[in-house]
N, C-alpha and C positions, 0 to 999 in steps of 0.2 A: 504494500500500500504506500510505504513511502518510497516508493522510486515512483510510481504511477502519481503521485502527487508533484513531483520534483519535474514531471515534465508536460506543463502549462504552458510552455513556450513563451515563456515569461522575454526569455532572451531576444523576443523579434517587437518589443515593446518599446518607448520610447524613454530613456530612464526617469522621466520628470512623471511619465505615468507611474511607474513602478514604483516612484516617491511617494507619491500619492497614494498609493494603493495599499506602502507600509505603512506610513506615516497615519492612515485612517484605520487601521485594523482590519483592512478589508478580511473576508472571508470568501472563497469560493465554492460553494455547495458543489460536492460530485457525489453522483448516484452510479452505482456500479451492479450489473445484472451479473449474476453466475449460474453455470448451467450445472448440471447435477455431477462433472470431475472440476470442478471448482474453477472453471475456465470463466474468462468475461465474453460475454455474448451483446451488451451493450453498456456505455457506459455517457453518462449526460453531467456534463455544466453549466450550469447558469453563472454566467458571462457579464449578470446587470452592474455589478459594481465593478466590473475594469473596464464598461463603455463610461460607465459615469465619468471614473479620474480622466479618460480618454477625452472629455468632452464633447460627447460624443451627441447630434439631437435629442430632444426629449422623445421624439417619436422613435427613434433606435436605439435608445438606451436599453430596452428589455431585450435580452439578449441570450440562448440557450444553444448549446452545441451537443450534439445528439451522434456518436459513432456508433456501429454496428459490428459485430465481427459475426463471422459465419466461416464455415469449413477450417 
């Protein structure tokens, strides 16, 4: 779990956001599916609070990333 947390892609951010993002405590909710050998089959973040420090519109600030794994 913490290597899967450790790679947010924090790195392709701009670092005045990443200031921001420590600096407010930000949190990022990940939700993580496993299939019955303990494999991730989907895994979701909500993305709202690094559009915010982003500055990102109010109309694209709610923001959620949704991956799939299969085979």
């Amino acid at each position: 779990m913490a290597k899967a947390t450790d790679t947010l892609n924090t790195g392709e951010l701009p670092p005045e956001v990443l200031d921001k993002l420590k600096n407010s405590g930000a949190v990022i909710p990940v939700e993580i599916w496993l299939d019955s050998d303990q494999l991730p089959v989907q895994v979701t973040r909500d993305l709202t609070q690094v559009m915010q420090a982003a500055g990102a519109p109010a109309g694209a600030q709610n923001a959620t990333m949704t991956m799939k794994y299969r085979d």
